[in-house]
C-alpha positions as CSV (number, residue, x, y, z in Angstrom):
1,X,79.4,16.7,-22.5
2,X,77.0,18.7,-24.7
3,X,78.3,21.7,-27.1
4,X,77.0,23.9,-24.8
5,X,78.5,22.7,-21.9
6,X,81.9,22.3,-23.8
7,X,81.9,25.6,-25.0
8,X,81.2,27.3,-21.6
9,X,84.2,25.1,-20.5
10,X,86.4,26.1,-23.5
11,X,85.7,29.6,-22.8
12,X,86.7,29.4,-19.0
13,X,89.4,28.0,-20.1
14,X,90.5,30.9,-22.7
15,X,89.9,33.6,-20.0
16,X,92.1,31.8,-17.6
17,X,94.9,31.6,-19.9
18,X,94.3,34.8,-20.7
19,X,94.3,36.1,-17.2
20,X,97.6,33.7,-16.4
21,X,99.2,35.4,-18.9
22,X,98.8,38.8,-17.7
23,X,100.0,37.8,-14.2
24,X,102.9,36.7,-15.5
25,X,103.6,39.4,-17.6
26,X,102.8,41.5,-14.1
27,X,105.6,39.2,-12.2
28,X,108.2,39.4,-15.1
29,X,108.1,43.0,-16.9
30,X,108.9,45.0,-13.7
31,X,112.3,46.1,-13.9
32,X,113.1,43.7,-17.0
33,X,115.7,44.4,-19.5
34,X,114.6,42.4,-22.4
35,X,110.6,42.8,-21.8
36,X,109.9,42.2,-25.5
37,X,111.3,38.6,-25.3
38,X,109.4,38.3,-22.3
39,X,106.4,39.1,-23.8
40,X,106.7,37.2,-26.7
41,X,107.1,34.3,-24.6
42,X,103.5,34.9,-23.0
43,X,102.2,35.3,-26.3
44,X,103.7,31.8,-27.4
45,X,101.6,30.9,-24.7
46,X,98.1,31.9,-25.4
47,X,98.8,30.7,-28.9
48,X,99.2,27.5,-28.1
49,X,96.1,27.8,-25.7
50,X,94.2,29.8,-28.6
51,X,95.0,26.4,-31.2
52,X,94.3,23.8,-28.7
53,X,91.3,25.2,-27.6
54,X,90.2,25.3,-31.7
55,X,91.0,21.6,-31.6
56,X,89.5,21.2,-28.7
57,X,86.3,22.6,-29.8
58,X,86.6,21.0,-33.6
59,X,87.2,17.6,-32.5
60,X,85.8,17.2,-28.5
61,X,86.6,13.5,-28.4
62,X,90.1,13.8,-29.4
63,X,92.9,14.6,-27.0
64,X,94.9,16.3,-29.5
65,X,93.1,20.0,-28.2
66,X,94.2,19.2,-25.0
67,X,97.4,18.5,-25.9
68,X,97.8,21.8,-27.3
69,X,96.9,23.4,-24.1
70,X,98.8,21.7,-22.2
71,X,102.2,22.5,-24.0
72,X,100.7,26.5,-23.8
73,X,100.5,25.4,-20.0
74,X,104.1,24.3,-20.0
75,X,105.2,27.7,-21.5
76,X,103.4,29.6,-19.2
77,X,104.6,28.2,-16.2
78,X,108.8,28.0,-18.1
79,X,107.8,31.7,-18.7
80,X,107.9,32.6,-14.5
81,X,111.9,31.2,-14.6
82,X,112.3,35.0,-15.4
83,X,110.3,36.2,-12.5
84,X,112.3,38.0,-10.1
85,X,110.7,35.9,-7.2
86,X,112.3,32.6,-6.1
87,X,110.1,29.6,-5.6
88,X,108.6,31.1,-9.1
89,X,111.9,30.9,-11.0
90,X,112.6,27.9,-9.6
91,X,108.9,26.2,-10.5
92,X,110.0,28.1,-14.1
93,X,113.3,26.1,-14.3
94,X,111.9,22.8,-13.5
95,X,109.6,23.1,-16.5
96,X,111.9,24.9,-18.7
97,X,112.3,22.2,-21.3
98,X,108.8,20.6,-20.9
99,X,107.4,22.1,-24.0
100,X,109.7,20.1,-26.2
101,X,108.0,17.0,-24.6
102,X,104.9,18.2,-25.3
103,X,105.5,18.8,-28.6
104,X,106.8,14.8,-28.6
105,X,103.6,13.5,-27.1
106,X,101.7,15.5,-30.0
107,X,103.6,14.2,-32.6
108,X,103.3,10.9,-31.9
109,X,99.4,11.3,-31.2
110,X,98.7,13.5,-34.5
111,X,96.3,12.9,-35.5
112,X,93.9,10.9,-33.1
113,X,95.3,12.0,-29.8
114,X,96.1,8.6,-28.5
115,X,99.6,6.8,-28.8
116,X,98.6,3.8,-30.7
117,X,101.9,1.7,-30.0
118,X,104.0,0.4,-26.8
119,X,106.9,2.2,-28.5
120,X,105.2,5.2,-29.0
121,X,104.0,5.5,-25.3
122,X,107.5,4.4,-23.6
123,X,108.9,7.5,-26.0
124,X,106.4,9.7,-24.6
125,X,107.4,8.7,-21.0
126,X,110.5,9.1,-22.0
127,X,110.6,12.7,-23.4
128,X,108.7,14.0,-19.8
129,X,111.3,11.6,-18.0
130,X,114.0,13.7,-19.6
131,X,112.0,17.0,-20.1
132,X,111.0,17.2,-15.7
133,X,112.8,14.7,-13.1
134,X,116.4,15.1,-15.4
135,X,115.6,18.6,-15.7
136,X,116.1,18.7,-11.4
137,X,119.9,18.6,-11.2
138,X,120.2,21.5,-13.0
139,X,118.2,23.3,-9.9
140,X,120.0,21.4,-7.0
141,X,123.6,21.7,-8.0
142,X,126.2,24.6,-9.4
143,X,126.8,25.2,-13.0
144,X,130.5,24.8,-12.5
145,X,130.1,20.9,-10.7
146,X,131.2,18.2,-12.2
147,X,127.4,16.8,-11.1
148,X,126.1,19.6,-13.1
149,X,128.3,18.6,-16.3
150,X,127.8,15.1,-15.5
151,X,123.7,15.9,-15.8
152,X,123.8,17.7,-18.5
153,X,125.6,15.6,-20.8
154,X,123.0,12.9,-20.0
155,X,120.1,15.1,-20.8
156,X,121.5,15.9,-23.8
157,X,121.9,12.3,-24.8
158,X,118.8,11.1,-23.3
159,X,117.1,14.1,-25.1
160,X,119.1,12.9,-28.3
161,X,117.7,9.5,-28.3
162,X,114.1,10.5,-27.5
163,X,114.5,12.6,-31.2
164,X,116.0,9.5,-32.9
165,X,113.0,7.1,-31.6
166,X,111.1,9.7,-32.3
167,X,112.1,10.3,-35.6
168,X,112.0,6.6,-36.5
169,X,108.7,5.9,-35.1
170,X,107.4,9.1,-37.4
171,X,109.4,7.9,-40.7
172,X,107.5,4.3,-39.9
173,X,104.2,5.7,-40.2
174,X,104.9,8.0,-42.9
175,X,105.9,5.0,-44.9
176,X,102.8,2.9,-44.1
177,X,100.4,5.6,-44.7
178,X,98.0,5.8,-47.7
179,X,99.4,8.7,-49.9
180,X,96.0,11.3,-48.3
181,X,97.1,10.6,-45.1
182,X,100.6,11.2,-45.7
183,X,100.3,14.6,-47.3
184,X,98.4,14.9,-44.2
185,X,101.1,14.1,-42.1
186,X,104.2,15.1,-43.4
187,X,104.6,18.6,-43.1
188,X,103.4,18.4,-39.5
189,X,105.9,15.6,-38.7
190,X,108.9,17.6,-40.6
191,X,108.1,20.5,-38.7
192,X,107.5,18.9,-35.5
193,X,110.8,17.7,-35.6
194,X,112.6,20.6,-36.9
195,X,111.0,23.1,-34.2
196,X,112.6,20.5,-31.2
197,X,116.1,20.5,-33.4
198,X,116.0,24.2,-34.2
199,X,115.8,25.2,-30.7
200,X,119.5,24.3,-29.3
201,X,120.5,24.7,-33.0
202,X,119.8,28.5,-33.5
203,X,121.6,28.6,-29.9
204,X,125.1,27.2,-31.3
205,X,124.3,28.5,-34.7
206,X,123.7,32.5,-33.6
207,X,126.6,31.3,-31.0
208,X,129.1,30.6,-33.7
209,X,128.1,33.6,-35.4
210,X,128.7,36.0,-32.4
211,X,124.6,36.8,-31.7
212,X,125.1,35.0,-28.5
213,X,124.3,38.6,-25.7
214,X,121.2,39.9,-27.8
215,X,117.8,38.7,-28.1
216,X,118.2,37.0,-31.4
217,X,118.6,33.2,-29.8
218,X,115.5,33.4,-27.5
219,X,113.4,35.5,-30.3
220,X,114.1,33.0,-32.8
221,X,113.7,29.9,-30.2
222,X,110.4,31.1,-29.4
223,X,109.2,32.3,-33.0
224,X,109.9,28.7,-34.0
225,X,108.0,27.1,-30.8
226,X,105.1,29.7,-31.9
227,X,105.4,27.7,-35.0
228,X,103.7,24.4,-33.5
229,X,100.5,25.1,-32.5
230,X,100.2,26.9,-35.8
231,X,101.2,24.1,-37.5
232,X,98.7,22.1,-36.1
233,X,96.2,24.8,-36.4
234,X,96.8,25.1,-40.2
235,X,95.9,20.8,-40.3
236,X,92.9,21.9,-39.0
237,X,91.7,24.2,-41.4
238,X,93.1,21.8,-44.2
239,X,90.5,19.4,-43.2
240,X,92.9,17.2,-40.9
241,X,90.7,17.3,-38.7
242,X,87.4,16.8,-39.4
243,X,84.9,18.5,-36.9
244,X,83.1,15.5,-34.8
245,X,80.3,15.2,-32.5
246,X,80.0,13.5,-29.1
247,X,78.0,10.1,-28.2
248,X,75.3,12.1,-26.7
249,X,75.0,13.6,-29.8
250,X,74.2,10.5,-31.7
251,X,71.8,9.3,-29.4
252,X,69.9,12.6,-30.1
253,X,70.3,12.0,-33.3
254,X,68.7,8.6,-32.6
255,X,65.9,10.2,-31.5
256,X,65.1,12.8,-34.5
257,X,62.6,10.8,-37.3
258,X,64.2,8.6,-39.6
259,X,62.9,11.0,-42.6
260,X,65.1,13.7,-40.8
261,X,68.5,12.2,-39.6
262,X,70.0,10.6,-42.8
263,X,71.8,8.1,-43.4
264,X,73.4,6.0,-40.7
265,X,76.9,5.9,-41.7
266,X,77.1,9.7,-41.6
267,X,76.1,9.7,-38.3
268,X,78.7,7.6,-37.3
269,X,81.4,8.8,-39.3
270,X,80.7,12.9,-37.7
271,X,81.0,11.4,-34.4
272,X,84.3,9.7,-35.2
273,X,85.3,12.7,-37.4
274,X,86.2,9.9,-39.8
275,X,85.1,10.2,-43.4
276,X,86.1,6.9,-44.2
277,X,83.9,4.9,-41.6
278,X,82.7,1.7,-43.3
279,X,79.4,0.7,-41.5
280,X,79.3,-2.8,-43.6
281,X,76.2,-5.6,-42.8
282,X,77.2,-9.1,-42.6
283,X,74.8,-11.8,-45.2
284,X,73.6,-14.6,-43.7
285,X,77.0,-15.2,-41.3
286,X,79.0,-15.0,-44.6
287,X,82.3,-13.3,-45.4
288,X,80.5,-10.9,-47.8
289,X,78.9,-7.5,-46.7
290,X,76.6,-5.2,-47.7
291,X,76.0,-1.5,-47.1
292,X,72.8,-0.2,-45.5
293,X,71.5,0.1,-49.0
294,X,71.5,-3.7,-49.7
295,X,74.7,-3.2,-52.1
296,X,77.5,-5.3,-51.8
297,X,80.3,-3.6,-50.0
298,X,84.0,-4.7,-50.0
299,X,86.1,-3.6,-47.3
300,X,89.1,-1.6,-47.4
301,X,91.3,-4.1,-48.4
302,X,94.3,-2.0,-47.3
303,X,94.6,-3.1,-43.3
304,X,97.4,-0.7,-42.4
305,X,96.1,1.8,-40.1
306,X,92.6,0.3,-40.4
307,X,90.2,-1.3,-37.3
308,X,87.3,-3.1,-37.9
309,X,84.6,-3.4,-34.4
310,X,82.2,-5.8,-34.4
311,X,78.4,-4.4,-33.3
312,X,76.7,-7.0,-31.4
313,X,73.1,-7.3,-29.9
314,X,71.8,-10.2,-27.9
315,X,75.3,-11.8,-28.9
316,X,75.0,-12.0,-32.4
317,X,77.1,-10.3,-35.1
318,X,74.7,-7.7,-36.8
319,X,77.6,-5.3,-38.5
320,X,81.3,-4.2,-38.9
321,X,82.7,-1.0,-38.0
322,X,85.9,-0.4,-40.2
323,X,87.5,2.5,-38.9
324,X,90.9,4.6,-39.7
325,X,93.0,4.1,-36.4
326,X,94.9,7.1,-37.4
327,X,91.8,9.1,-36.8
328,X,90.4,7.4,-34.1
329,X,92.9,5.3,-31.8
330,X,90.8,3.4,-29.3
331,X,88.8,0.9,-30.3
332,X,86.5,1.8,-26.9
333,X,85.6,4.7,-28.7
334,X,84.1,3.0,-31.9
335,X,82.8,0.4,-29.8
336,X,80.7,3.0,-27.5
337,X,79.5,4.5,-30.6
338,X,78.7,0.8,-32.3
339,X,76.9,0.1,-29.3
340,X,74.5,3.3,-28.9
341,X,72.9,3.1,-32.7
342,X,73.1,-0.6,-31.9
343,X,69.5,-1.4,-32.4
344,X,69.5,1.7,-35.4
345,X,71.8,-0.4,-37.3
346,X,70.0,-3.7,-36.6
347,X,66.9,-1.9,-37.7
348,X,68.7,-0.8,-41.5
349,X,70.3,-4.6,-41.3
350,X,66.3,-6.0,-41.6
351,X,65.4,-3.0,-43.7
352,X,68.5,-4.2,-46.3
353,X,67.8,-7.8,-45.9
354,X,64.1,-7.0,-46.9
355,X,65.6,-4.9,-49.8
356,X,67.6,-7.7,-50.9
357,X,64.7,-10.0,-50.7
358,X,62.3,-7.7,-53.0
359,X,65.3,-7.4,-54.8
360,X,65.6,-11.6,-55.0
361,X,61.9,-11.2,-56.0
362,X,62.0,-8.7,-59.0
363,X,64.7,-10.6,-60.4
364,X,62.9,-14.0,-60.1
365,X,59.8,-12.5,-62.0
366,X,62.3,-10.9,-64.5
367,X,63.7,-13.9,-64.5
368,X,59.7,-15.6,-65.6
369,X,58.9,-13.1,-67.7
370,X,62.7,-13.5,-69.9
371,X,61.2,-17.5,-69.6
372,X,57.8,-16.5,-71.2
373,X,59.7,-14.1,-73.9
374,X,61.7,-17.4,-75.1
375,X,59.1,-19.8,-75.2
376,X,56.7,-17.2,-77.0
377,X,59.6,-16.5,-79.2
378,X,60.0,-20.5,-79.8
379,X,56.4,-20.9,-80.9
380,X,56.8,-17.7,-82.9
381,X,59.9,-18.8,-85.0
382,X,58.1,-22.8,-85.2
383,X,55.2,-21.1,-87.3
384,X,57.5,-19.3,-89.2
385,X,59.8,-21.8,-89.9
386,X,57.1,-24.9,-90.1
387,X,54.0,-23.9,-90.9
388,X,54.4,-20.9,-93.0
389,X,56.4,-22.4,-95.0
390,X,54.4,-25.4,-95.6
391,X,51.8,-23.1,-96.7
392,X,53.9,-21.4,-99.1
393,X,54.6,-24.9,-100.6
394,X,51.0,-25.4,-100.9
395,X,49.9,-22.3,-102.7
396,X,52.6,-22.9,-104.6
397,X,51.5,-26.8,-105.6
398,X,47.4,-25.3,-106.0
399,X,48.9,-22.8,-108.2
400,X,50.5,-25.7,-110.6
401,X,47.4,-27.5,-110.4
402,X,45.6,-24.4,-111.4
403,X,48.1,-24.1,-114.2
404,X,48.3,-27.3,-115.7
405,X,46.7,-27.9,-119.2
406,X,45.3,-30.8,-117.6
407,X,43.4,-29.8,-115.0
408,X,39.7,-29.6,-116.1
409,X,38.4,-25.6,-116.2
410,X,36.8,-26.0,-112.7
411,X,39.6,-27.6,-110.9
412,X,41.5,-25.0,-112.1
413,X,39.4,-22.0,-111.0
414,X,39.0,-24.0,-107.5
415,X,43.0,-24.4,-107.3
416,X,43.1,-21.2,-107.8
417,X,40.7,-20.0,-105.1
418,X,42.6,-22.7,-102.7
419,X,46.0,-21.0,-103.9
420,X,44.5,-17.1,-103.1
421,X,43.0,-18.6,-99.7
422,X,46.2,-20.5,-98.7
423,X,48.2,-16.6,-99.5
424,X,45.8,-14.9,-97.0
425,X,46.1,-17.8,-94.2
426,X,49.8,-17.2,-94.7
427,X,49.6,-13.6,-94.8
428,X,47.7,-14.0,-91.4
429,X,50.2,-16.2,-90.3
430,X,52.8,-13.8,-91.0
431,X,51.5,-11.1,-89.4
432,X,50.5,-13.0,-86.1
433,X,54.3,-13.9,-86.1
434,X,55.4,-10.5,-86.4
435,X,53.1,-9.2,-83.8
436,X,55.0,-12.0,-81.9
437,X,58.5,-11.0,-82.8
438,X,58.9,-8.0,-84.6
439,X,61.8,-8.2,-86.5
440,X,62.8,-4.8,-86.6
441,X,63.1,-5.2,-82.9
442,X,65.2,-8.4,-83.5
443,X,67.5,-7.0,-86.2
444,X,67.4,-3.3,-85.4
445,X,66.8,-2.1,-82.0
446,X,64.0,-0.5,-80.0
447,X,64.0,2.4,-81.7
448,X,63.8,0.9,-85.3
449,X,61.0,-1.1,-84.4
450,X,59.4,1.7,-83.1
451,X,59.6,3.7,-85.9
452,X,58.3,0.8,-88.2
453,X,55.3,1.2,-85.5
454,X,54.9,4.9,-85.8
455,X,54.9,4.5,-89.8
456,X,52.5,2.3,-90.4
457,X,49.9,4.5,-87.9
458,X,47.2,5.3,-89.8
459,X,46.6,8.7,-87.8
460,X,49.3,11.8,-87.5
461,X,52.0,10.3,-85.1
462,X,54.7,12.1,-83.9
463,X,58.1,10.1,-82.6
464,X,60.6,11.6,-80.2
465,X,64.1,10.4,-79.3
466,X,66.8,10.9,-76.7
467,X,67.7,7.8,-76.9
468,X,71.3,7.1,-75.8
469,X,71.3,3.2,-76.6
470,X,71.7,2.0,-72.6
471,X,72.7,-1.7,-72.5
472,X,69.4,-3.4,-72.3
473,X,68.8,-6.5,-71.6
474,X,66.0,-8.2,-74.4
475,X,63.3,-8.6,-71.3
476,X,63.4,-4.7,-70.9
477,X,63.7,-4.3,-74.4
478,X,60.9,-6.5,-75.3
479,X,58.4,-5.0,-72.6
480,X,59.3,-1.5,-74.1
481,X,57.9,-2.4,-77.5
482,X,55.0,-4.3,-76.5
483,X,54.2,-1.3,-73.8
484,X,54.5,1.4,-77.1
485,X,52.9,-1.4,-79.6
486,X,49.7,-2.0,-77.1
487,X,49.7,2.1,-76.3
488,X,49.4,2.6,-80.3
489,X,46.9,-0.4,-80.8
490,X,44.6,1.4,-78.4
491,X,44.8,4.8,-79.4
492,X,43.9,3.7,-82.8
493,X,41.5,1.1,-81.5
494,X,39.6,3.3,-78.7
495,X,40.3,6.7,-77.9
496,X,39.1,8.4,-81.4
497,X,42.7,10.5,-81.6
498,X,43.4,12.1,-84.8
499,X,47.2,12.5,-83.6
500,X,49.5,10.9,-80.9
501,X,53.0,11.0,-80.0
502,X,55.4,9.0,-78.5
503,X,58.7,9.4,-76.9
504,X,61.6,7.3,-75.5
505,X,64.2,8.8,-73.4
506,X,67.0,7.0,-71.4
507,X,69.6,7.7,-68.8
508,X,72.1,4.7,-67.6
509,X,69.5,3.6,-65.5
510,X,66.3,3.8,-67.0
511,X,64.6,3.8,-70.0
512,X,61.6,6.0,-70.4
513,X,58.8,5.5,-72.5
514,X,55.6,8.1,-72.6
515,X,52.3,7.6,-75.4
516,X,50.3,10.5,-75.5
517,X,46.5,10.8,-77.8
518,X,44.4,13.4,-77.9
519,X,41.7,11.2,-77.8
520,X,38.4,11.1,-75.8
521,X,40.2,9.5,-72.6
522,X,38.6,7.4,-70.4
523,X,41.4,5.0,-71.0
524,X,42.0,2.2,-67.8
525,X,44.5,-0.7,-67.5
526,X,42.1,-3.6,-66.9
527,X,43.4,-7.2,-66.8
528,X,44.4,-7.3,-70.4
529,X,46.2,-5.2,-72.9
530,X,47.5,-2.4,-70.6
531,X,46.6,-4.0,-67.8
532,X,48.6,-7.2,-68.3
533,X,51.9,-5.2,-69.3
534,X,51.6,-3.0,-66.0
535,X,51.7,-6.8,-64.4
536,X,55.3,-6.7,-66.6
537,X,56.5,-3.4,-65.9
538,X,56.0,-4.2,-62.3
539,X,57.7,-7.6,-62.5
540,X,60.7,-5.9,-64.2
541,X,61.1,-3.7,-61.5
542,X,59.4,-0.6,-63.1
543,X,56.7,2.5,-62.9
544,X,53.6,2.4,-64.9
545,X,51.1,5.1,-65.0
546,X,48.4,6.5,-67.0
547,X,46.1,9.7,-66.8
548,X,42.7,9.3,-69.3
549,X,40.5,11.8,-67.6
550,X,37.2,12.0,-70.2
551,X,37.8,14.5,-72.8
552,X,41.9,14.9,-72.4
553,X,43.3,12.5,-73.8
554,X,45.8,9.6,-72.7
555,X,49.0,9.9,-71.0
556,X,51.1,6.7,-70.6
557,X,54.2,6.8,-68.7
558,X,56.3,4.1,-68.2
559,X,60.1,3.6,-66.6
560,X,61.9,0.6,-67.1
561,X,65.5,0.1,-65.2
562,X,68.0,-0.5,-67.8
563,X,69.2,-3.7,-66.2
């Protein structure tokens, strides 16, 4: 049914109550002593309707609305048992004590609306059992019988153990529910069961205390049945129940653009007015899941008052529904709503396995670009450690030559040009190693190393930090510096800038790194240089852009995910 159509419905519905109301007020009031109590019991009524019909309208797929109604039904129809015509009192009498029934069968249904146990339903049957066919007797035979005494103390006993089972079942769930749910549940339940004990106990209470020929029992009685439907009214507006939608609803919003209709899981989880709706993809016939981001996604591990439903298409497993049972009690209803975004949720399942897969690939070429970082760090620290050194041993052994008083005057001053060329092949050396692996970055950070960058700029340069130190891993932090260290190489290389600036920023998820000249421009990433670190950036995972246009400089932006 659409929300128009229940709405029309719902509002027929409120206008016949209404109008029920007032005929019964018109068949009671005439000639009545006590017409306040009279009224007040028609305006017990349309209370009850007024809340169910809230429910109603809040959640349309739950039965818990109807409910409501129905015990506003029961009042109103109790409520002619004080009309002064016959076959209405008598109709009145036979459904005198209905209401506490009703109030049973929404106890044990709070807060999906269905009875989710055998014990729960046979206590239900129970309370109408007691509440309508052992309510007869008391029509069909004289108060002063002994089959009237005889039916009354069963009633009462019958009645008695209804509230026990009751009672039990209630202080069951309360004890298996998570501690939301029982805050939930609790003052609903204590009142519940209060309201069906208050009523005969105000009677021998206000008895005992002499108020037994005013107004006081049935005023209080029906203040306290008033209380019910409030009750449950007040767990509406508390969030109890959360508004849902219908099935038709989701298939229109099927049908809406997938910019437009958001995520999946919302959709199902305002149709089953169910917050906690896990909508969890299985991997490759696994026992792990993921959501419809690609994430892995661990179930509630808490199975007390949780349902999972398979959704299927063409036979095969696609997805998990995990569901809270105290929200939504038949699995029918899940299933119907599995089934309808069926080929929706295989959709997302290929979209997340495609994300998982570009996902697989990013971290394999993270994973060959860590491998190249080693092995170019391996050569690096070989010529540091080999040859460099060995060329540091040889100035030094062409410097004694050129110092020794035996060495004729041109060996000498041919040692000690081999001596001065063997410094600047080392010095060479040492600086191809450092453009290798910096060891600022190596002993100091990003940062560090960048400044040691900045300084030794031969034009203005300008270095700005917001830096919060994210856990890096050396690939990303690596590719940073070579990003800023090629950035800097060109600007002093190419662009003519007489000042540049760089900054590095961070959040826990990226790192951001922007170069700016103002240079002549013109600046592209071709297949070296910038070019071949954009290949990097991307590999990592990462954005790389640049804006050169002639005459405004260079702008290089790059993002970098922190892991």
């Amino acid at each position: 049914m659409s929300r128009q159509r229940l709405a029309s419905a719902l509002l027929l519905l409120a206008i016949s109550v209404a109008l029920l109301g007032a005929l019964q007020l018109a068949l009671v009031l005439p000639g009545s002593g006590v017409p306040a109590v009279l009224t007040l019991f028609t305006i017990v009524s349309w209370v009850y309707a007024a809340a169910g019909i809230f429910a109603w309208w809040r959640r349309p797929a739950n039965a818990m609305g109807m409910l409501i109604v129905i015990g506003g039904f029961a009042t109103l129809i109790a409520g002619l048992g004080n009309a002064r015509v016959a076959p209405l009192t008598t109709v009145g009498a036979i459904f005198s004590t209905t209401i506490f029934a009703v109030i049973v069968h929404l106890l044990l249904a709070f807060p999906s609306g269905g009875l989710d146990s055998p014990s729960a339903a046979a206590t239900v049957i129970g309370a109408y059992v007691v509440a309508l066919p052992m309510q007869l007797p008391y029509i069909f035979t004289s108060a002063d019988s002994p089959e009237f005494a005889v039916a009354s103390a069963t009633q009462q006993i019958a009645g008695a153990a209804i509230m026990i089972a009751t009672a039990v079942i209630l202080t069951n769930r309360l004890m298996r529910a998570q501690p939301r749910a029982r805050r939930m549940l609790l003052p609903l339940y204590s009142y519940g069961v209060i309201a069906v004990l208050a009523v005969p106990g105000t009677s021998l209470v206000l008895t005992a205390l002499g108020l037994q020929d005013g107004v006081a029992i049935p005023v209080t009685q029906l203040i306290v049945l008033m209380g019910v439907p409030i009750a449950f009214t007040a767990g509406v507006l508390d969030g109890s129940f959360a508004r849902t939608g219908e099935i038709i609803q989701l298939s229109e919003w099927l049908s809406t653009s997938d910019i437009n209709r958001g995520p999946i899981t919302d959709a199902l989880a305002y149709t089953l007015g169910d917050s906690s709706v896990q909508l969890a993809f299985r991997v490759d016939n696994s026992d792990s899941y993921v959501d419809e981001h690609g994430t892995p996604l661990e179930l509630h591990s808490d199975t007390h008052h949780r349902g999972r439903v398979a959704v299927t298409t063409n036979g095969r497993e696609i997805a998990v529904i995990d569901y809270d049972t105290q929200l939504t009690a038949r699995d029918d209803d899940v299933r119907r709503a599995g089934q309808v975004v069926a080929i929706a949720i295989d959709r997302t399942r290929l979209a997340t396995e495609l994300i998982a897969a570009q996902r697989d690939v990013v971290a394999s070429r993270a994973r060959l670009v860590d491998a190249a970082d080693q092995e170019r760090f391996r050569i690096a620290q070989n010529l540091h450690d080999g040859i460099q050194v060995q060329l540091v041993l040889l100035a030094l052994e062409a410097q004694q030559i050129a110092n020794s008083s035996a060495t004729p005057r041109n060996v000498s001053m041919r040692a000690t040009e081999l001596r001065k060329r063997i410094d600047d092949a080392a010095g060479d050396l040492r600086r191809l190693v450092h453009d290798v692996v910096p060891l600022a970055l190596l002993q100091r950070g990003l940062v560090a190393a960048v400044e040691d960058l900045v300084d030794r700029m031969p034009i203005a340069t300008n270095l700005e930090t917001a830096y919060e130190k994210p856990a890096l891993t050396s690939t990303v932090e690596n590719t940073a510096y070579f990003v800023i260290a090629e950035a800097l190489a060109n600007t002093v290389k190419h662009s003519g800038a007489t000042s540049a600036s760089v900054r590095i920023d961070s959040d826990t998820e990226r790192v951001i790194l922007e170069v700016k000249d103002n240079g002549r421009g013109g600046a592209v990433a071709g297949k070296r240089g910038l070019g071949g670190l954009a290949d990097r950036v991307d590999a990592l995972g990462g954005r790389f852009s640049i804006d050169s246009a002639p005459a405004n400089g260079t702008q290089l932006i790059v993002e970098l995910p922190c892991a």
